[in-house]
N, CA, C and O atoms as CSV, one atom per row, in Angstrom:
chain,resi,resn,atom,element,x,y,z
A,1,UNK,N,N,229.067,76.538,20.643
A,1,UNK,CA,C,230.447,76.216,20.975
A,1,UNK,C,C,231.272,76.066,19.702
A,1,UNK,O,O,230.919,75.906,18.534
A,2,UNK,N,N,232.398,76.160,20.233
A,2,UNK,CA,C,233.637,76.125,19.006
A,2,UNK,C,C,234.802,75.011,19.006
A,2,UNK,O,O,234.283,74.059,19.590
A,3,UNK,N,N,235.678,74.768,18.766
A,3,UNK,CA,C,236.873,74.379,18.620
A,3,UNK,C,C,238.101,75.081,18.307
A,3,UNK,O,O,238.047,76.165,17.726
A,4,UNK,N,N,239.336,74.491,18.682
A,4,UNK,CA,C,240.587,74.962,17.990
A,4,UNK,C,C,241.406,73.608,18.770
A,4,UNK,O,O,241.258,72.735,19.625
A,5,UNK,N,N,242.469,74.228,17.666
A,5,UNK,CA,C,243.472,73.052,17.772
A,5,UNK,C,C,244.589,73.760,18.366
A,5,UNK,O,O,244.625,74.990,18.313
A,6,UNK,N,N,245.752,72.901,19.080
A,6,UNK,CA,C,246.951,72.970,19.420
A,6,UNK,C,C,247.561,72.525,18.744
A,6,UNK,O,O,247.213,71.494,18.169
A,7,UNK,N,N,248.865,73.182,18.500
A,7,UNK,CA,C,249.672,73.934,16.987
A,7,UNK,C,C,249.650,71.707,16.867
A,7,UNK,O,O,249.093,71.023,16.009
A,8,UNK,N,N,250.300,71.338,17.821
A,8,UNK,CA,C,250.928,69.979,17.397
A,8,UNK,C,C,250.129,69.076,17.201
A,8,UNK,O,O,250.563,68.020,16.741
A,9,UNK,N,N,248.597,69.234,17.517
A,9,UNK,CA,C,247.425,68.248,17.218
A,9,UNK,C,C,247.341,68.668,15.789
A,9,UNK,O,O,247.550,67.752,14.993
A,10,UNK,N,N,247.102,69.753,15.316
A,10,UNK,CA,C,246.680,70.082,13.833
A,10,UNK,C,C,247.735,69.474,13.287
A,10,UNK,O,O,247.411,68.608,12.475
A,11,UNK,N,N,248.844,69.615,13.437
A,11,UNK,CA,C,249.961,69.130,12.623
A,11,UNK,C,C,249.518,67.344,12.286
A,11,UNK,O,O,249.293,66.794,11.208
A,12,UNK,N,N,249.519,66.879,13.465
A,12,UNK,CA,C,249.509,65.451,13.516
A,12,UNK,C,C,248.647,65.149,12.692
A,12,UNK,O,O,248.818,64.067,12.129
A,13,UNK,N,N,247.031,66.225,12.194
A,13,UNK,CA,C,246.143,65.677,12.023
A,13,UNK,C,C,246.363,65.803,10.595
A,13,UNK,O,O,245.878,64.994,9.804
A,14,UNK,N,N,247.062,66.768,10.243
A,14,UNK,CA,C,247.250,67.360,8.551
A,14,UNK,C,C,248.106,65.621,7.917
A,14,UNK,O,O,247.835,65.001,6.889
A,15,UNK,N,N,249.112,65.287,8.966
A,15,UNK,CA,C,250.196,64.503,8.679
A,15,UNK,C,C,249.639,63.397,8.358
A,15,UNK,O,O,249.899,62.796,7.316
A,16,UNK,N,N,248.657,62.940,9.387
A,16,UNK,CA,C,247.789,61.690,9.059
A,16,UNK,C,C,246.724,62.094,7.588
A,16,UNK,O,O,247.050,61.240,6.763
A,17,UNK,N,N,246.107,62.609,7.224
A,17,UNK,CA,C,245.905,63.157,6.542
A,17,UNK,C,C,246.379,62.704,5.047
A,17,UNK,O,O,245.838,62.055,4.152
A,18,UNK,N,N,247.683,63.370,5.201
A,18,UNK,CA,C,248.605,63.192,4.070
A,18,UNK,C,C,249.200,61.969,3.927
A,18,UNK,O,O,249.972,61.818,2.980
A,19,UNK,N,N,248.946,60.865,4.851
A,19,UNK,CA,C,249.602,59.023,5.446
A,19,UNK,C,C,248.921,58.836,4.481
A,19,UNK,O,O,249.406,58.603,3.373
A,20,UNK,N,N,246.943,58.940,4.858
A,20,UNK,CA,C,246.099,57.960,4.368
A,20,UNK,C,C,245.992,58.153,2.745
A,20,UNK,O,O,245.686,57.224,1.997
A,21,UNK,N,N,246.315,59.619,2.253
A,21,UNK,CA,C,245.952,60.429,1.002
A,21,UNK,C,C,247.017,59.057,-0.117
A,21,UNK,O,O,246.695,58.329,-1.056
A,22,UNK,N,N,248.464,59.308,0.724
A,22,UNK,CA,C,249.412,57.876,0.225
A,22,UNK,C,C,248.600,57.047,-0.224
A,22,UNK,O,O,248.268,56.804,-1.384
A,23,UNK,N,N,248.199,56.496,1.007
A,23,UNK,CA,C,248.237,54.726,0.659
A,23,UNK,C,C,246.447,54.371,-0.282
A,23,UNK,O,O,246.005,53.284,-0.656
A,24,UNK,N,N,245.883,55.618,-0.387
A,24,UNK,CA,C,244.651,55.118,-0.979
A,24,UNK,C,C,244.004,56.940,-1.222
A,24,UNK,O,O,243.642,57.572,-0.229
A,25,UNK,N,N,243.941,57.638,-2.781
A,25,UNK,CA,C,243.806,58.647,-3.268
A,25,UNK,C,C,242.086,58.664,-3.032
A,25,UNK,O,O,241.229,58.258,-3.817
A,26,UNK,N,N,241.846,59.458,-1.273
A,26,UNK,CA,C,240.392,59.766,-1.600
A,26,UNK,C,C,240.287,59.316,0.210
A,26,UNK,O,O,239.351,59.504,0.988
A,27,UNK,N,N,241.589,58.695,0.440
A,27,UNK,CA,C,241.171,58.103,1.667
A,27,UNK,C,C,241.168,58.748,3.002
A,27,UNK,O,O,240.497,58.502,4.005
A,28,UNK,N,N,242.563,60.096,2.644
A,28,UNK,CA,C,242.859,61.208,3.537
A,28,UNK,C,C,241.568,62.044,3.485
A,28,UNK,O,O,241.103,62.497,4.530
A,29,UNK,N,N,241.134,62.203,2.612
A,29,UNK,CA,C,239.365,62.898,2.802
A,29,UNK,C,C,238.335,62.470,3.256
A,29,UNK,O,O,237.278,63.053,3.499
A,30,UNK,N,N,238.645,61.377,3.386
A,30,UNK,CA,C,237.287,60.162,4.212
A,30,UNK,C,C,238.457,60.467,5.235
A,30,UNK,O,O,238.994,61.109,4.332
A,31,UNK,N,N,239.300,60.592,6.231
A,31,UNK,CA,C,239.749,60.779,7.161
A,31,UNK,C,C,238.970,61.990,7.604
A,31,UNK,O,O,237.981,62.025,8.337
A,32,UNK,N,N,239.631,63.004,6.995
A,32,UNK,CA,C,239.397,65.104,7.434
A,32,UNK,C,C,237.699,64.352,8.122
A,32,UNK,O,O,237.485,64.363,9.334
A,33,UNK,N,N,236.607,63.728,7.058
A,33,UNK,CA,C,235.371,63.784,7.416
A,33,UNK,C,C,235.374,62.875,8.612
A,33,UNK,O,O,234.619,63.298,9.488
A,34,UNK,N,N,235.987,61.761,8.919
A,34,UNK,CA,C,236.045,61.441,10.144
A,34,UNK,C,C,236.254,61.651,11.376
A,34,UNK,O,O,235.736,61.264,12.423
A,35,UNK,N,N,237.418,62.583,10.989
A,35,UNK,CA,C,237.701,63.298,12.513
A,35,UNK,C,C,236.860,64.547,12.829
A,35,UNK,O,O,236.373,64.792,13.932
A,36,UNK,N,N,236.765,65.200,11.877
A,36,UNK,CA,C,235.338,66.187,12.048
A,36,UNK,C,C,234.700,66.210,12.193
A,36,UNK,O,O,234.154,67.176,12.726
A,37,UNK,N,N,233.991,64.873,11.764
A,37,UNK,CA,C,232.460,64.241,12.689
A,37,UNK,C,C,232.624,63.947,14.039
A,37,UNK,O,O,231.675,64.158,14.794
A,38,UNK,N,N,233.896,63.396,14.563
A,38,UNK,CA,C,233.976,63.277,15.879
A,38,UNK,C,C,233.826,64.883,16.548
A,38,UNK,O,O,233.083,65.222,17.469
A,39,UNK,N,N,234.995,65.924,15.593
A,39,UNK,CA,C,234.947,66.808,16.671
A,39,UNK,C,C,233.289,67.938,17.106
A,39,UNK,O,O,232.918,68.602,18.075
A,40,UNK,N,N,232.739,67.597,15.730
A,40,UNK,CA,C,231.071,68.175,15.711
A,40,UNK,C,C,230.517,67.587,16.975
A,40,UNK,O,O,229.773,68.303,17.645
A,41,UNK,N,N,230.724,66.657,17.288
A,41,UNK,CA,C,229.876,65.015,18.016
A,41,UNK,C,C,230.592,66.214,19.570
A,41,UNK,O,O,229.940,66.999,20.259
A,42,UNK,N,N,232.026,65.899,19.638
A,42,UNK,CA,C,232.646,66.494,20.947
A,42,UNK,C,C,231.913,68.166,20.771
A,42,UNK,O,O,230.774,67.714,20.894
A,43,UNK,N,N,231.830,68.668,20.710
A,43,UNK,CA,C,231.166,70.140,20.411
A,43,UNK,C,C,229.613,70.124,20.947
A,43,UNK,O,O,229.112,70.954,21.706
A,44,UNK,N,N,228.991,69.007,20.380
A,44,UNK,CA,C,227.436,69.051,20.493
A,44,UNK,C,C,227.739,68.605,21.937
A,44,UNK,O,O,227.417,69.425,22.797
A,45,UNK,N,N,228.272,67.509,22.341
A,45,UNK,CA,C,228.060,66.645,23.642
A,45,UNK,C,C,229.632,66.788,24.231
A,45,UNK,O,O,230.321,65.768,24.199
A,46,UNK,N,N,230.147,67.879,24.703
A,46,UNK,CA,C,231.521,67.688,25.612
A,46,UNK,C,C,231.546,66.884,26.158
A,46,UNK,O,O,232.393,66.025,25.917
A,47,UNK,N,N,230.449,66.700,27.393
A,47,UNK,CA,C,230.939,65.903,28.600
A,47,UNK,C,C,230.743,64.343,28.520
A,47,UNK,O,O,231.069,63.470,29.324
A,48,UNK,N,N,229.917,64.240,26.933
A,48,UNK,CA,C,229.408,62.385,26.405
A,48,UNK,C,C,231.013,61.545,26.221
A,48,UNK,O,O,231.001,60.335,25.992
A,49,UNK,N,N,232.270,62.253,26.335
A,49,UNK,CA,C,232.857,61.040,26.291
A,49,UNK,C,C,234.162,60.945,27.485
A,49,UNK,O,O,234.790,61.877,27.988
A,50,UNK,N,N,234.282,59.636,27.691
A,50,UNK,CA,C,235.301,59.558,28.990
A,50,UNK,C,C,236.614,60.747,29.269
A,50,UNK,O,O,237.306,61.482,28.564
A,51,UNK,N,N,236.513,60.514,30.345
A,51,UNK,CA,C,238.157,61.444,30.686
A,51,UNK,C,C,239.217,60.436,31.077
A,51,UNK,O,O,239.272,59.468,31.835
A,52,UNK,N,N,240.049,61.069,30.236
A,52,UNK,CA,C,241.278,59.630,30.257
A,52,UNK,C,C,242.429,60.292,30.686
A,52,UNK,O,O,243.423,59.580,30.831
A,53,UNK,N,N,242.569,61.871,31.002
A,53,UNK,CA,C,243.617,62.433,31.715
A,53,UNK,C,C,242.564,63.691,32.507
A,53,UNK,O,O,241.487,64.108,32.079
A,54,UNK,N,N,243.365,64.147,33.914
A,54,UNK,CA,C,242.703,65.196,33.980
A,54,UNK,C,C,242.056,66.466,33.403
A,54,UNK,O,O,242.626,67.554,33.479
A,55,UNK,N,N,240.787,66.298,32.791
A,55,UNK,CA,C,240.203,67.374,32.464
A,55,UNK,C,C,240.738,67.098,30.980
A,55,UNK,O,O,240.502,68.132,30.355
A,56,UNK,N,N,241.375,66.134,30.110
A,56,UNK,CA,C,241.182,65.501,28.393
A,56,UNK,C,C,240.425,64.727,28.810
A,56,UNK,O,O,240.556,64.247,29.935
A,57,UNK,N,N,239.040,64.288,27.667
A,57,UNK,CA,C,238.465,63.527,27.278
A,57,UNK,C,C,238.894,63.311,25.899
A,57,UNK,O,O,239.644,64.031,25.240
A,58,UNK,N,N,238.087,61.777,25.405
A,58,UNK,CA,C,238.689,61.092,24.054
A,58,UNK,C,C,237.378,60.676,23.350
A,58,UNK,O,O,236.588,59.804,23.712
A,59,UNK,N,N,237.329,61.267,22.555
A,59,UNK,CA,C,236.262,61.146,21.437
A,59,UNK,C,C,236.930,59.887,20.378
A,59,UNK,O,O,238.089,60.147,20.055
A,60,UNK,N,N,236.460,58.760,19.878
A,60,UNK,CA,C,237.053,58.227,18.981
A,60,UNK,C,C,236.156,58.339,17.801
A,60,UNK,O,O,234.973,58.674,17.742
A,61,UNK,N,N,237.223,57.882,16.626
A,61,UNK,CA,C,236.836,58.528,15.288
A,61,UNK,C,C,236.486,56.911,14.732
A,61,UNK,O,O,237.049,55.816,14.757
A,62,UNK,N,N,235.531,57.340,14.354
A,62,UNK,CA,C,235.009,56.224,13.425
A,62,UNK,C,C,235.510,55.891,12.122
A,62,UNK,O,O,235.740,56.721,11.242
A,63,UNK,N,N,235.724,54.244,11.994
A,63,UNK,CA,C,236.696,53.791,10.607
A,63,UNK,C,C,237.660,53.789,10.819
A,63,UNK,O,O,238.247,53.002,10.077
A,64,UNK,N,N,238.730,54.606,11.960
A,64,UNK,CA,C,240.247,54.957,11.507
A,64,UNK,C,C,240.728,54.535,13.202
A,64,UNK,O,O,239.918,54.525,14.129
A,65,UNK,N,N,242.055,54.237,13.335
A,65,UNK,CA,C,241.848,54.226,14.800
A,65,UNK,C,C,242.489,54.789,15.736
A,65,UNK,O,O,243.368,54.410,16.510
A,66,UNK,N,N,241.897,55.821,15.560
A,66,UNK,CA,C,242.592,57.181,15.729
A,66,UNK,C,C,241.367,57.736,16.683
A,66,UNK,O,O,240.244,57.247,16.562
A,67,UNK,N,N,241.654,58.850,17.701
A,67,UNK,CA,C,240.901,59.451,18.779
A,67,UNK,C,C,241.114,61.102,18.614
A,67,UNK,O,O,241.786,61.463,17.648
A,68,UNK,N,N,240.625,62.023,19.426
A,68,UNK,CA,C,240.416,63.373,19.428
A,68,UNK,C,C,240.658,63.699,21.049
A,68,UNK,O,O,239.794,63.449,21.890
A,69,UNK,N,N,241.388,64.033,21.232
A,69,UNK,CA,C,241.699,64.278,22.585
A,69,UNK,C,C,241.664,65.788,23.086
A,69,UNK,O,O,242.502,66.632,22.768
A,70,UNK,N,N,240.455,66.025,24.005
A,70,UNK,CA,C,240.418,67.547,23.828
A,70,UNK,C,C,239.856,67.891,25.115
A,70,UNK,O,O,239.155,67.019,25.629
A,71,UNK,N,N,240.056,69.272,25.918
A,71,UNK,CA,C,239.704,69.834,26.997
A,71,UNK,C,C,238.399,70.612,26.513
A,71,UNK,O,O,238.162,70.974,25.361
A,72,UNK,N,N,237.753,70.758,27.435
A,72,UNK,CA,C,236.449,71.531,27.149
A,72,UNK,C,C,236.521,73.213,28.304
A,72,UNK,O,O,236.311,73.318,29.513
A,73,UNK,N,N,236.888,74.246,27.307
A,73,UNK,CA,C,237.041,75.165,27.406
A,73,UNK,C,C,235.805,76.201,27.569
A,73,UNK,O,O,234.721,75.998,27.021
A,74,UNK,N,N,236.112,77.470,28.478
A,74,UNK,CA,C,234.512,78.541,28.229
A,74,UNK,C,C,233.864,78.564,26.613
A,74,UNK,O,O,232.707,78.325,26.264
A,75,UNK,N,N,235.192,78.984,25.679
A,75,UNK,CA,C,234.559,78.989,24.503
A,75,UNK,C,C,234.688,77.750,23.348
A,75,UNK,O,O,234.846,77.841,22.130
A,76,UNK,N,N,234.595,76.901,23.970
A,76,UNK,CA,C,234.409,75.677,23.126
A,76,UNK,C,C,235.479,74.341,23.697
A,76,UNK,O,O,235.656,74.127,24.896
A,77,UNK,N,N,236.141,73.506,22.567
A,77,UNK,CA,C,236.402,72.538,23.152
A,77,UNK,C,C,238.109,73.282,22.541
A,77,UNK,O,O,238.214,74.216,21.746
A,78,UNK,N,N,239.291,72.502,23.224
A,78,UNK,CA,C,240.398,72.669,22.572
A,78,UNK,C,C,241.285,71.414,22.598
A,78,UNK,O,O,241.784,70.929,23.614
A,79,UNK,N,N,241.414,70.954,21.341
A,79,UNK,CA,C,241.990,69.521,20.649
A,79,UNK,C,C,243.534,69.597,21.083
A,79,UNK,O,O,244.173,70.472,20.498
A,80,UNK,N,N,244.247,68.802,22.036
A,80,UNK,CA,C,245.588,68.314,21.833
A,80,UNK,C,C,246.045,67.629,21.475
A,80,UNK,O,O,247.235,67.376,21.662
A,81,UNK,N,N,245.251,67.022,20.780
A,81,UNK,CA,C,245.871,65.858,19.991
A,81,UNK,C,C,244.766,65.081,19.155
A,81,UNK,O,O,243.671,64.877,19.679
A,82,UNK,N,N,245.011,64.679,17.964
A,82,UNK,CA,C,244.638,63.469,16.973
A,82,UNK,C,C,245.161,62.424,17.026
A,82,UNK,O,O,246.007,62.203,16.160
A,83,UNK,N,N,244.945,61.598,17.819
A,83,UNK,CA,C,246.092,60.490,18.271
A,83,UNK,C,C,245.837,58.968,17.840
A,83,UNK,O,O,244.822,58.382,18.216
A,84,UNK,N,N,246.826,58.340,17.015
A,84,UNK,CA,C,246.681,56.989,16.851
A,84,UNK,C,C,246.628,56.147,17.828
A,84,UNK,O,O,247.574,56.038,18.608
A,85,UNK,N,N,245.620,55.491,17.928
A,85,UNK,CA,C,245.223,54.804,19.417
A,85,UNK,C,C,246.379,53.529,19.410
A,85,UNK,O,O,246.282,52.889,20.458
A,86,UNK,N,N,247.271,53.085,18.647
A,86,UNK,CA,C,247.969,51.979,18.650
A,86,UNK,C,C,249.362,52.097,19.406
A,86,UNK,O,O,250.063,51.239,19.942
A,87,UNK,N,N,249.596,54.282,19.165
A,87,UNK,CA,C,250.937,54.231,19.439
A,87,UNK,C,C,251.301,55.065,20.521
A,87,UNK,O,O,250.444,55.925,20.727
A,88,UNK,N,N,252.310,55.114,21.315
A,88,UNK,CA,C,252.585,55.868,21.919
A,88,UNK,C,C,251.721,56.536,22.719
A,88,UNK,O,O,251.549,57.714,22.406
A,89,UNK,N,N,250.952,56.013,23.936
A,89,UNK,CA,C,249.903,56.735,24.621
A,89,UNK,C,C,249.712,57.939,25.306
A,89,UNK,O,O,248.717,58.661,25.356
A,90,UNK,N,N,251.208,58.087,26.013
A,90,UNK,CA,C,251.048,59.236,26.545
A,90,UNK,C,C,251.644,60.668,25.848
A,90,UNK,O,O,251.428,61.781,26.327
A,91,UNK,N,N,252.389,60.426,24.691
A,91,UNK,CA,C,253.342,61.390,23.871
A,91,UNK,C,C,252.617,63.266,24.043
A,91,UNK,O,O,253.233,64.324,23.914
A,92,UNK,N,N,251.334,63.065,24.324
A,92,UNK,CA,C,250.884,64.272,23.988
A,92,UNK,C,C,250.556,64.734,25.272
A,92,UNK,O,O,249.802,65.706,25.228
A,93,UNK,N,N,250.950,64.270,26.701
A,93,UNK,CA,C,250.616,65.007,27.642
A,93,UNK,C,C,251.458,65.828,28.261
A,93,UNK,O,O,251.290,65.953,29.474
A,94,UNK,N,N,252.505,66.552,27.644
A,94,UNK,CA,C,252.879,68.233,27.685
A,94,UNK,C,C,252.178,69.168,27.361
A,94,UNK,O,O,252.038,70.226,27.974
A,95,UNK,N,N,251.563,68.762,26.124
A,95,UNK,CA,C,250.405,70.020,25.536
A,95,UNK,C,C,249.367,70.294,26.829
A,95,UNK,O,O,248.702,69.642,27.634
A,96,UNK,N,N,249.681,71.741,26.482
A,96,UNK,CA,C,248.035,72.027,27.572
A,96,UNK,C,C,247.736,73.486,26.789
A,96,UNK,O,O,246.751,74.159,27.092
């Protein structure tokens, strides 16, 4: 299986990314590896984590508190979002 992102999840994820890179030089790269371990984790095991909208499940990322919100597709999984679990819950359910 594979992955891909939706144009506005990658964005979010580059953006956060570039937040943490700010506030601590080394920290946006301990991010990229965080959320990538989640999305390896969602890849190996689709159906291991809850569904919190029809047919999105939410992988959360370890250290950060931030989630992976993604449909599980024929050819892999597809991410709508990198989402800060603090804000705005539903902002990303237009994407499909």
């Amino acid at each position: 299986m594979s992955f891909a992102f939706h144009p506005e999840a990658e964005a979010e994820f580059n953006a956060a990314i570039e937040y943490y890179e700010d506030v601590d030089p080394g920290l946006g790269y301990d991010f990229a590896i965080e959320v990538y371990s989640s999305i390896q984790r969602s890849v190996a095991f689709p159906k291991a984590w809850p569904v919190i909208e029809t047919e999105i499940r939410r992988s959360l990322v370890r250290r950060f508190p931030y989630g992976v919100l993604y449909s599980e597709e024929e050819e892999g999984i597809y991410i709508v979002a990198v989402m800060h679990l603090h804000r705005q819950p539903d902002y990303w359910k237009q994407r499909k």
